[in-house]
N, C-alpha and C positions, 0 to 999 in steps of 0.2 A: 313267590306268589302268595300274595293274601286271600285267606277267606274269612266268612262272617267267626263269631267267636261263639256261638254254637255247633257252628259246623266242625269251628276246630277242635273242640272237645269231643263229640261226637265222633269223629275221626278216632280219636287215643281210645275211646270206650269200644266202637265198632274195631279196630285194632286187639282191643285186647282180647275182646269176644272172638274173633277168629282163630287168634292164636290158644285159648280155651278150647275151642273147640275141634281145633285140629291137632291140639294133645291129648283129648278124651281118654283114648284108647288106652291110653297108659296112666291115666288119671284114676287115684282110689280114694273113696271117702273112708273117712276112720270116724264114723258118728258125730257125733256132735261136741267129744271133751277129748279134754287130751289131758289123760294119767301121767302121773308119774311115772320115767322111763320111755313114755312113748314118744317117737318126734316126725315132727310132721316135714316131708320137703318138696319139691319143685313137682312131683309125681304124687303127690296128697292132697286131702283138703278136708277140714273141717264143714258140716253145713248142720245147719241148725234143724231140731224134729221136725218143724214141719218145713223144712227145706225152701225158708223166705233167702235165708242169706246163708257164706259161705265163707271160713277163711282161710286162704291159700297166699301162695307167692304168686306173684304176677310179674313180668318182665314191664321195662319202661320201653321208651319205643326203640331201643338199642338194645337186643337181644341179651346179653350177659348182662347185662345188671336187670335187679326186680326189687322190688319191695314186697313185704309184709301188707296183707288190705283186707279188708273184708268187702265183701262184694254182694249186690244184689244177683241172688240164684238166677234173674231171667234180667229181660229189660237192657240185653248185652251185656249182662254183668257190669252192670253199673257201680264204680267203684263209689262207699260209701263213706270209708275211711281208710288210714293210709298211714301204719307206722315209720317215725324219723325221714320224713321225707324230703330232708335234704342230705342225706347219705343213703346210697342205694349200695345193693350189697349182687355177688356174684351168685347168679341165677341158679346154676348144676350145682355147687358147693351148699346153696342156702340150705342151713334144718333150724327148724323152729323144735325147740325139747322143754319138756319139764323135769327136774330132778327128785330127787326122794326128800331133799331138805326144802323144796319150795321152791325154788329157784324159776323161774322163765325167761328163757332167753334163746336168744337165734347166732348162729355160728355158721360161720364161712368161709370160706379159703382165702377171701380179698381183705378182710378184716380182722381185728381181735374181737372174743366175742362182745355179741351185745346183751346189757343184761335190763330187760323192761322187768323185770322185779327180783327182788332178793329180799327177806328180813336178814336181821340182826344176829336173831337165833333161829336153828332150821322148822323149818315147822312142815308137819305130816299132812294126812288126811287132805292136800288139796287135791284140785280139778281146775283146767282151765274150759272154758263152754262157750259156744257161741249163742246166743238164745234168740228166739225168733224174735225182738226188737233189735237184732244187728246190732246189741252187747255183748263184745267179747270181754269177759269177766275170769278173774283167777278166782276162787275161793278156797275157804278153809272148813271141811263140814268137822260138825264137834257130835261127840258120842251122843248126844242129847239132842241130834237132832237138827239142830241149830247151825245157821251159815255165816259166816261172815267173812264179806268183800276187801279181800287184799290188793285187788289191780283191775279197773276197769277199761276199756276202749274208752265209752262213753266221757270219762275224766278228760280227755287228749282229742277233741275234736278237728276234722283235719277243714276241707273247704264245703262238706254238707252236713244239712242239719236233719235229723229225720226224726219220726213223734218219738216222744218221750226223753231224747237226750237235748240236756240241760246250755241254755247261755246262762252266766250270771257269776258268780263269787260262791265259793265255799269259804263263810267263817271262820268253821273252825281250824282249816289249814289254809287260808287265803289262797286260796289257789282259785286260779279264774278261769272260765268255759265261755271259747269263744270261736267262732270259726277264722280261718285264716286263707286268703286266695292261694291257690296258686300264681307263681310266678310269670309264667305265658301258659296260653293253651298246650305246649307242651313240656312243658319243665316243671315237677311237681310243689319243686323248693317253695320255703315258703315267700309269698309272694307280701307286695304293699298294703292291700286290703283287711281290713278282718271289721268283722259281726258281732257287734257285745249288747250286752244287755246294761242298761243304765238305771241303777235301780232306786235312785233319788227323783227323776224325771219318768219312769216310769216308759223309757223307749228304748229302740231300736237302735243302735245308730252302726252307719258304717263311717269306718275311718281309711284315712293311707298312712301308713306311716302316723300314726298319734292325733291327726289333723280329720274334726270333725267334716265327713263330705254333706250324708243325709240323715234327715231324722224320721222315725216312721211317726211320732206324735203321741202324743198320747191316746190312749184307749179311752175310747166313749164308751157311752152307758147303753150303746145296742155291742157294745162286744167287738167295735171292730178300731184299727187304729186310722188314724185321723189320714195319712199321708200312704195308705195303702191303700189301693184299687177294690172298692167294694168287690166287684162279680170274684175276685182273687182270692178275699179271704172271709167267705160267708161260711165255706166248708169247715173251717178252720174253728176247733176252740183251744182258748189260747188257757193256760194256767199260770197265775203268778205267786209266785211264793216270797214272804220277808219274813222273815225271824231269826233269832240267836244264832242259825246254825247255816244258811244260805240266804242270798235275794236268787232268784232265779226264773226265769222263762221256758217255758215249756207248749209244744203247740203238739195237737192232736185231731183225724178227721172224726167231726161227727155222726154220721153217717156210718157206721159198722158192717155198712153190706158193700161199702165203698173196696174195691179189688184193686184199684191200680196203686201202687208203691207212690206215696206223697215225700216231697223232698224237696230242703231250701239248698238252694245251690249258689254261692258264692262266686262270680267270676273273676278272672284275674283282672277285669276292666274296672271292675267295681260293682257291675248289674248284680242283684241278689233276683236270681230266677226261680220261682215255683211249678211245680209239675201243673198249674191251674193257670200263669203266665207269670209276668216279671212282679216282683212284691216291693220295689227299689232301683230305683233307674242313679248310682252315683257316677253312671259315668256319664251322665250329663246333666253334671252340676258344674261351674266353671268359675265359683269362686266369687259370684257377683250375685248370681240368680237362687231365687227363693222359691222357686214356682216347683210341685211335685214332692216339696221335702227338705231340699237343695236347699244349703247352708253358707251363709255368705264369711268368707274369711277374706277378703280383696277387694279391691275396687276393681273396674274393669277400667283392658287398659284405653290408653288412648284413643288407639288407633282402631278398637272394634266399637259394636255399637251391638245393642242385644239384641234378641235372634237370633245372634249369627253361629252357627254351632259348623262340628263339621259333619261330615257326611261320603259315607262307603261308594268310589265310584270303581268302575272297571276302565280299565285300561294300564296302559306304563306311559307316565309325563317323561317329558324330554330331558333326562337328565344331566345331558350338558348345563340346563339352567337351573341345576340342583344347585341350592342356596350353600349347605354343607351335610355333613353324614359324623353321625358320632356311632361309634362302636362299641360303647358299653353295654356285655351283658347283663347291668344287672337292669338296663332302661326297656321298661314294658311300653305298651299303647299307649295306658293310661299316660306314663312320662314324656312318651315324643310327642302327644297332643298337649299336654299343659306348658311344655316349652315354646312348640309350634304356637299355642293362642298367646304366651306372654309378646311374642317378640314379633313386632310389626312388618319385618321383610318376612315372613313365613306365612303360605297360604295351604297347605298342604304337607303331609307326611305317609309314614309308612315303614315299617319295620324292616331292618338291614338284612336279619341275617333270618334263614329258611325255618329255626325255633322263633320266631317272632319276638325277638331282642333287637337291641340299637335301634336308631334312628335314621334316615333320611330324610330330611327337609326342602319344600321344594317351595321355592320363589313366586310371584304370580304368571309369569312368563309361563312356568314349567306346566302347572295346571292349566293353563291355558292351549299348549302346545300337545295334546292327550294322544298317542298310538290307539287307537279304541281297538283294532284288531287281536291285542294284546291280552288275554286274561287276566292279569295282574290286578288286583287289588289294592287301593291306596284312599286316604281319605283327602277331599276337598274340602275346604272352608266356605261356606252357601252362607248367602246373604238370606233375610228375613225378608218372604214376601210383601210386597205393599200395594196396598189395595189402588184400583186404576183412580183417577180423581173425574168426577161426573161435574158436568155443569149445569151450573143454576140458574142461566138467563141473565138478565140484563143487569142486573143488581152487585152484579159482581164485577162486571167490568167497568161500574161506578169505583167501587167499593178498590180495584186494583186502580184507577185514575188517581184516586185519592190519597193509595198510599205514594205511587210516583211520585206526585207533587210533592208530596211530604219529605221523599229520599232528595230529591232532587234540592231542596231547602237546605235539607240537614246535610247533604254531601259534604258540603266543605269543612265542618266542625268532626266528620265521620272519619274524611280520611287524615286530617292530623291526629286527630287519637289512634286513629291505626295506625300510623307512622310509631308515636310516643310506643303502645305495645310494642310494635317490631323491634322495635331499637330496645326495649328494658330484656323481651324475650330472649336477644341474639345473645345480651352479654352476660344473660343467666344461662347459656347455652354454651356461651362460649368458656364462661368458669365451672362447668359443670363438667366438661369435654377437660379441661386440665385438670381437673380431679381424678375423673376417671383413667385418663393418659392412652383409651383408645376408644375407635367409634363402636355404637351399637348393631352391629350386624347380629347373624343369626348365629355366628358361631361362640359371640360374648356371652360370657356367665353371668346370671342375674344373682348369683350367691351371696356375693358383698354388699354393701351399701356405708355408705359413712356416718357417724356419730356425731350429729353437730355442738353434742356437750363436752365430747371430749378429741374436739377439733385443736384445740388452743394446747389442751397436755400432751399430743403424738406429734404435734408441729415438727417435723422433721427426723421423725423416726417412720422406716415402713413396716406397720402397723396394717395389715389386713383385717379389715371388720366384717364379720359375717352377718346374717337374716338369722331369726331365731326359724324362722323355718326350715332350712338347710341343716343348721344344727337335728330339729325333731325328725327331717329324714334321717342325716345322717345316724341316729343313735337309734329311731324305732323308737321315738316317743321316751326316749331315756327307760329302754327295756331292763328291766332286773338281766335278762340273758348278756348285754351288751357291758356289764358294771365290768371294770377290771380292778375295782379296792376303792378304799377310802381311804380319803388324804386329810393332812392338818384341818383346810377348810373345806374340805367336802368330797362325794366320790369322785371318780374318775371311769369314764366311758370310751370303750371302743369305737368308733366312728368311721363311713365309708365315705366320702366327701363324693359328691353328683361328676366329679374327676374319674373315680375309682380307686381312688390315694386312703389309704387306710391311717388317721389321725386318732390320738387319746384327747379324749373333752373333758375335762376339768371343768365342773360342774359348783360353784361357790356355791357354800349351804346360808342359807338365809337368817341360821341361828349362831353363823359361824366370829369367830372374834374379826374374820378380815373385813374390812370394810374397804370403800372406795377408795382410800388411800394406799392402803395394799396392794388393791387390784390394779390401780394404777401404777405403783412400783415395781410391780414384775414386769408389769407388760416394760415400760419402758429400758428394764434391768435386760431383761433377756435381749431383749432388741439392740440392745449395745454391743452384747456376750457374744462372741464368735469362739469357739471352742471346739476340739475333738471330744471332751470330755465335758461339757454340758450338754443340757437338752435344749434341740431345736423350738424355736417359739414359731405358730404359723402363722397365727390369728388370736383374735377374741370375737367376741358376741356379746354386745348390752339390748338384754330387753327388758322394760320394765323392771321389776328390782331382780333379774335376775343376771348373773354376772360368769363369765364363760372366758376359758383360754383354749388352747384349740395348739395342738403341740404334736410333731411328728413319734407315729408309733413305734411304741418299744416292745418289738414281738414279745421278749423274755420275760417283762413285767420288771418287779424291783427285785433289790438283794434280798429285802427281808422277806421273800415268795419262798427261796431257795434255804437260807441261811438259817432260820429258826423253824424248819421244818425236817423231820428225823429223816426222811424219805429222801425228800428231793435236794439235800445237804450234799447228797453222797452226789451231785451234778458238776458239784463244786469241788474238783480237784484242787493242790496245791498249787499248780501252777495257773488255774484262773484264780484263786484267790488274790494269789499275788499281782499279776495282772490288772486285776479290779483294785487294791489299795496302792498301784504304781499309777494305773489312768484315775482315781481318786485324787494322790498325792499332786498331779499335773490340772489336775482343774483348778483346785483351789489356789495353788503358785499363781496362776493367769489370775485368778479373781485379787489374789493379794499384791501382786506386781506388775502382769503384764499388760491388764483393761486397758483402757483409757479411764477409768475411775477403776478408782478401789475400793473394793464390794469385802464383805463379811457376812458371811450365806446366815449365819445366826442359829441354823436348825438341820445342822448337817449329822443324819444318822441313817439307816439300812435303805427301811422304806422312801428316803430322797433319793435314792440311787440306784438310776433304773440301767436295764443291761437288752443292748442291741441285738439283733443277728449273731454277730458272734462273741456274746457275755461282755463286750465294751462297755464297761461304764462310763455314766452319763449324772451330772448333780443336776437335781431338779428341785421344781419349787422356791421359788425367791421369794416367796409373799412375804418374808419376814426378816430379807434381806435387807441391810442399811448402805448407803454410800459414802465414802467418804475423798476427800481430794487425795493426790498422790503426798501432798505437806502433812497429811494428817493422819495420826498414828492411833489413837484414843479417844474415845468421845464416853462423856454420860449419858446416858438416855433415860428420862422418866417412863417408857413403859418400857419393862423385861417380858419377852416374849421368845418361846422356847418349850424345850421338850423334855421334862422329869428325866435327869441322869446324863441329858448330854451336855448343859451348862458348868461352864467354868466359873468356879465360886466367886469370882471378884464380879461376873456377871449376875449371877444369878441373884447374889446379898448386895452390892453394891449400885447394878447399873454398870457398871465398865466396860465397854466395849470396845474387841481392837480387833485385829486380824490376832492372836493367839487365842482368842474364845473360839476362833473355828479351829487351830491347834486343837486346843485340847477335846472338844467334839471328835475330831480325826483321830486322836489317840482311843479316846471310848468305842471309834467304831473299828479299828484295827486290830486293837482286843478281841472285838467281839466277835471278826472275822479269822482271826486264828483258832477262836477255843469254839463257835458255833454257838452262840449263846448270847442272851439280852444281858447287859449290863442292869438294868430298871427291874429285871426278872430272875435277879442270881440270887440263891440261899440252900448255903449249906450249914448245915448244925455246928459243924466243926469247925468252921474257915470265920471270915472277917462276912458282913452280908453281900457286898457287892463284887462285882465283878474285880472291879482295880484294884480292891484293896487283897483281894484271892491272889489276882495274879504277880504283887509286889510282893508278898509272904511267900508265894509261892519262887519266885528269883530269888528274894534273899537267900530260902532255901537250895539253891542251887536244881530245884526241879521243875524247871520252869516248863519241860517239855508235858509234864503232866498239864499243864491248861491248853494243850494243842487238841484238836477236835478229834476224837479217835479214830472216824471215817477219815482222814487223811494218814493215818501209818501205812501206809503202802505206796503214797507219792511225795509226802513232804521231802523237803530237803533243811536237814538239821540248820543249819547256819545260816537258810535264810527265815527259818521260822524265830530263832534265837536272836537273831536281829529287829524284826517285826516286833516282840516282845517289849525288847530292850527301847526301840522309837517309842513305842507306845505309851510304856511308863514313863518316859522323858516330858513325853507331849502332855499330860495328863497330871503333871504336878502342881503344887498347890498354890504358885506363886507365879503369875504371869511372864515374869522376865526369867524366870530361870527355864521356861521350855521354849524349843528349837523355835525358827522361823519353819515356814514350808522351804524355802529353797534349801534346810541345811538337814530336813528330814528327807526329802529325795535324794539328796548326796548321802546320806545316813544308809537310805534303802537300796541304793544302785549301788553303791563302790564296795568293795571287797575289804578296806582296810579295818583294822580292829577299834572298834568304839571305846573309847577311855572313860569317857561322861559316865558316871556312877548315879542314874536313877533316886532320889529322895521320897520320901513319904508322899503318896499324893494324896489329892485333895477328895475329900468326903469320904477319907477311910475310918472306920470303925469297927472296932474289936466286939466279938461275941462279947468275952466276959462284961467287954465294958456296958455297954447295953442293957445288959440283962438286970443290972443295977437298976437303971431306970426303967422300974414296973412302972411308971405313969404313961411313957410313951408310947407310941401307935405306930408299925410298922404299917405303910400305904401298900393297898394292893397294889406294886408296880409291875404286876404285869398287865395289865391296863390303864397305869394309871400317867397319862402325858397330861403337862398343863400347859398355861399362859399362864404366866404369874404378872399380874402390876406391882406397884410400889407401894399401895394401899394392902395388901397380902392377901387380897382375894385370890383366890383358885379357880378358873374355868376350866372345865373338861374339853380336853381336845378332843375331837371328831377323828 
């Protein structure tokens, strides 16, 4: 059953207020800070001296879990902020503690701890305080007297804004103060909405998901903003600050004899409400309409006409003539209404499940058919009133004679052009129906849409093209939170698809060397590629110059997450290493023999090699891949493009190109997965500088087990690491024709019998001594240092 979306917050504050109040008894305040040693839990609470606000644990509306919050002392304890509120923690177990080195953090029985601050080095003299602006502040007092703020609330604002705490940018650490909705009236998570300060324009604005809804306007020169309801915010003065160090927004009452608690409260709808009334009406803006603030990103569609909004009715419509129902929790109001107004069989909705998630959608039947006996709350789609039409006497029924005769003239010229339309419209419908390949009902996804420039290049590959909007939902506006690394051409982002299907979005940088040609050869490369051992392609996204691939998620991230990190190295036992350069050694065999073309990955090294559910590697990234036919073995290419230390000399100085340049990449990284270590990043005083040339000094010398990663003595197995070794240096020699095919380096890795083939000098080996001769030259930072080299010897920085 639905209620209004005041009512339903009200509800969780009136909830929580009771459950306060019927623990009293056993509730103890401990002042207003909390020392070192002291810790506050579920039977505690901090309240500030003059006892405005308080900060305690609170339960959510499920008994054993609670959050961290500060609350207004009255007012139903109105919660005012809300630490990490999308992980809640076990209610009895919860203590909030300070430690003697600085430390604060909350510890639980459901959790490992959490830590909202820690320094570097321990530091004394602090206090954490709640202060009567409902700033929970850690500090550090100095024998002088002097304070200074290690960790505040106010930095971390959750869905309310109250005076003195800041929207806008911190400078000097770029960090940004915004508010964030909650997800439904009853799920804290963070929700679609948030409240920022725009400190170029000088507004308000709310967004969903990255996508401007309203604007409050600018501030006029009586103090108030343009798209804000005078009687609202006359009480109100506002502060704005710009310099070196913040932009920021700050609002305060003027009136000081003013007692009731002022506060912007953010809805999970989008409403931004004030304790004076709404200051922000986005949840009726509809993407078309300007009127109130309301920001046009869309045309409206077809089939509505303006006015038409929807509207809170009581009753339960007849669900048999329910349209369809989708079940994702992560779809709010806001969502089943912007679905419900895109799609023309949709008259009505309402939220699936009893926390006000998912959808049901309802047909016009359905609204029409209403149980009104019913409590039930659901919204209808209402037409815009129209004024009754008054008559004006006789002049008018001249004035309609006249047009008759008129239509009655022109009929016959009217309906042969209306015929010509019908007929151009059916068979732009009917070729738009075979593109799409189903009808538009209520249950099709408006996600995709087709590329008509790059119509003619996907000809006959299935190539899903997405809306740059679905993209900015699914990423959160391409969140720094959502980044999973950065790639050759650009970062790469976690993704929730309006499915629920969690995708990585490959994000092309605009400064990056790939261009349309690129982005066009992946897409088409991958869409050929059927592999256990490549990565899934799902989609792209072209909008304006910005160029997107859209690729099934790989929980684990890449090899080089695990494999050049001291920590997380030790994840990587010998038997998934090996694992990972056996499902390596099979991808590339299918790219070099078994396609239907035969592909040469070009830039095969850790970071392309991402690892599934269960550590399956996967070769990713073909932007820099070539094709070639099954007759053809070698090609020159005038641009060399690649990555410092994993090219094969006749590539890298010549141009040459075959399937043994990704040999010998394969041997560079097989290396590098035995000993744990960058090839581009190896320097020892004593040894050769690179990795190959360590590890063929080191076989000569018969110690080859010394280059094996130390975190592996406890699982390796001698004879298959000695083997790995021996492939590697084979792969990795100086002379294309003398290293293995892939099919003869899997026989190499799988079979048991004893390798004859005696390893040669390979290629880009260099002796300390020799070097050191040459005081003119310049060892490159390589551990940073990847290129793209052309044939002209320019150097680009890879990304």
């Amino acid at each position: 059953m639905m209620i209004s979306f005041e009512i339903k917050k009200q509800v969780v504050l009136i909830y929580l207020w009771l459950w306060w109040n019927t623990t009293s008894i056993c509730v103890k305040a401990i002042n207003d800070s909390l020392k070192p040693g002291d810790k506050l839990d579920a039977n505690s609470n901090l309240c500030s001296k003059q006892g405005k606000y308080c900060v305690q644990f609170s339960p959510t509306l499920q008994n054993e879990d609670a959050h961290l919050i500060v609350s207004v002392n009255e007012d139903y304890g109105a919660v005012v902020w809300m630490y990490d509120r999308n992980h809640s923690i076990d209610l009895d177990s919860a203590v909030l503690s300070l430690d003697y080195s600085g430390v604060l953090k909350i510890e639980s029985q459901s959790r490992k701890p959490i830590i909202i601050y820690s320094s570097p080095q321990p530091i004394n003299n602090t206090l954490a305080t709640i202060l009567d602006t409902g700033n929970f502040v850690l500090r550090q007092f100095h024998p002088n007297g002097s304070k200074t703020v290690l960790w505040q609330s106010f930095d971390y604002p959750s869905d309310v804004l109250i005076p003195t705490m800041k929207l806008g940018v911190n400078r000097k650490t770029a960090h940004n103060w915004s508010l964030v909705s909650w997800l439904t009236p009853s799920r804290p998570n963070s929700g679609k909405f948030s409240l920022e300060w725009e400190p170029k324009q000088g507004e308000l604005n709310i967004k969903k998901r990255g996508k401007v809804y309203w604007k409050s306007g600018k501030l006029k020169s009586d103090g108030l903003f343009e798209n804000i309801p005078a009687n609202v915010q006359t009480m109100y003065q506002y502060t704005i600050v710009s310099n070196k160090d913040e932009d920021s927004f700050t609002f305060k009452i003027k009136d000081r004899n003013y007692k009731t608690l002022s506060s912007w409260y953010l809805q999970s709808t989008g409403k931004l409400s004030g304790t004076e009334g709404d200051i922000g009406n986005a949840d009726m803006c509809y993407g078309y309409n300007r009127d109130g603030g309301c920001q046009k990103w869309e045309d409206i569609p077809t089939c509505r006409e303006p006015g038409e909004v929807f509207q809170r009715k009581t009753g339960r419509p007849n669900i048999i003539n329910a349209s369809t129902t989708e079940g994702d929790v992560n779809y709010g109001y806001s969502d089943c209404k912007m679905r419900c107004w895109r799609n023309c069989n949709c008259y009505g909705f309402e939220e699936l499940y009893s926390n006000f998630t998912g959808c049901i959608y309802y047909s016009w039947n359905s609204t029409q058919d209403v149980d009104l006996d019913d409590q039930n709350n659901f919204y209808a789609l209402v037409k815009p009133s129209k004024p009754a039409q008054k008559s004006h006497g006789k002049k008018w029924i001249w004035i309609g004679a006249a047009i008759a005769s008129a239509i009655l003239i022109l009929c016959p010229l009217v309906l042969c052009l209306v015929k010509k339309i019908q007929k151009y419209a059916l068979q732009v419908d009917k070729k738009s129906k075979r593109k799409a390949g189903k009808s538009n009902d209520l249950a099709d996804s408006i996600e995709s849409y087709d590329v008509k420039d790059l119509e003619a290049d996907f000809k006959g590959h299935d190539i899903k093209v997405f809306n740059f909007t679905s993209i900015l939902e699914a990423t959160m506006d391409f969140s720094p939170e959502n980044k999973l690394g950065q790639g050759g051409y650009g970062p790469v982002y976690k993704g929730i698809l309006a499915t629920g299907q969690e995708v990585a979005i490959k994000r092309l940088s605009k400064t990056s060397g790939q261009g349309i040609m690129e982005f066009k050869n992946e897409l088409v490369l991958i869409c050929e590629l059927q592999h256990i051992n490549l990565v899934q392609l799902l989609g792209c996204c072209i909008h304006e110059e910005e160029r997107i691939l859209i690729y099934k998620y790989m929980p684990n991230k890449s090899l080089d997450f695990y494999l050049f990190d001291c920590t997380k190295k030790k994840l990587l036992d010998w038997k998934k290493r090996f694992n990972v350069i056996e499902g390596i050694s099979q991808g590339l065999l299918y790219l070099h023999k078994y396609s239907r073309l035969k592909i040469i990955h070009r830039d095969l090294k850790a970071s392309n090699i991402l690892l599934d559910e269960n550590m399956n590697p996967k070769i990713a990234d073909f932007g820099m891949a070539r094709m070639f036919t099954q007759q053809e073995s070698v090609v020159n290419t005038n641009r060399i493009v690649g990555t410092y230390g994993y090219m094969s000399p006749e590539y890298a100085m010549e141009g040459v190109c075959s399937t043994k340049s990704d040999v010998y990449s394969f041997g560079v990284l097989l290396l590098e997965i035995v000993c744990g270590r960058k090839n581009n990043s190896f320097y020892d005083v004593d040894r050769p500088l690179n990795l190959i040339g360590h590890a063929w000094e080191l076989w000569n010398d018969g110690e080859y087990l010394k280059l094996m990663d130390p975190t592996l003595n406890d699982t390796f197995v001698p004879d298959e690491v000695k083997r790995c070794i021996h492939v590697g240096l084979l792969c990795v020699e100086q002379y294309a024709n003398d290293r293995p095919t892939m099919s003869d380096v899997i026989s190499m890795l799988t079979n048991k019998y004893e390798l004859t083939t005696i390893p040669r000098r390979p290629a880009f080996y260099v002796r300390r001594d020799i070097l050191d001769r040459e005081t003119t030259s310049k060892v490159p930072d390589t551990d940073t240092y990847s290129t793209t080299i052309s044939t002209s010897c320019e150097v680009e920085g890879k990304i």
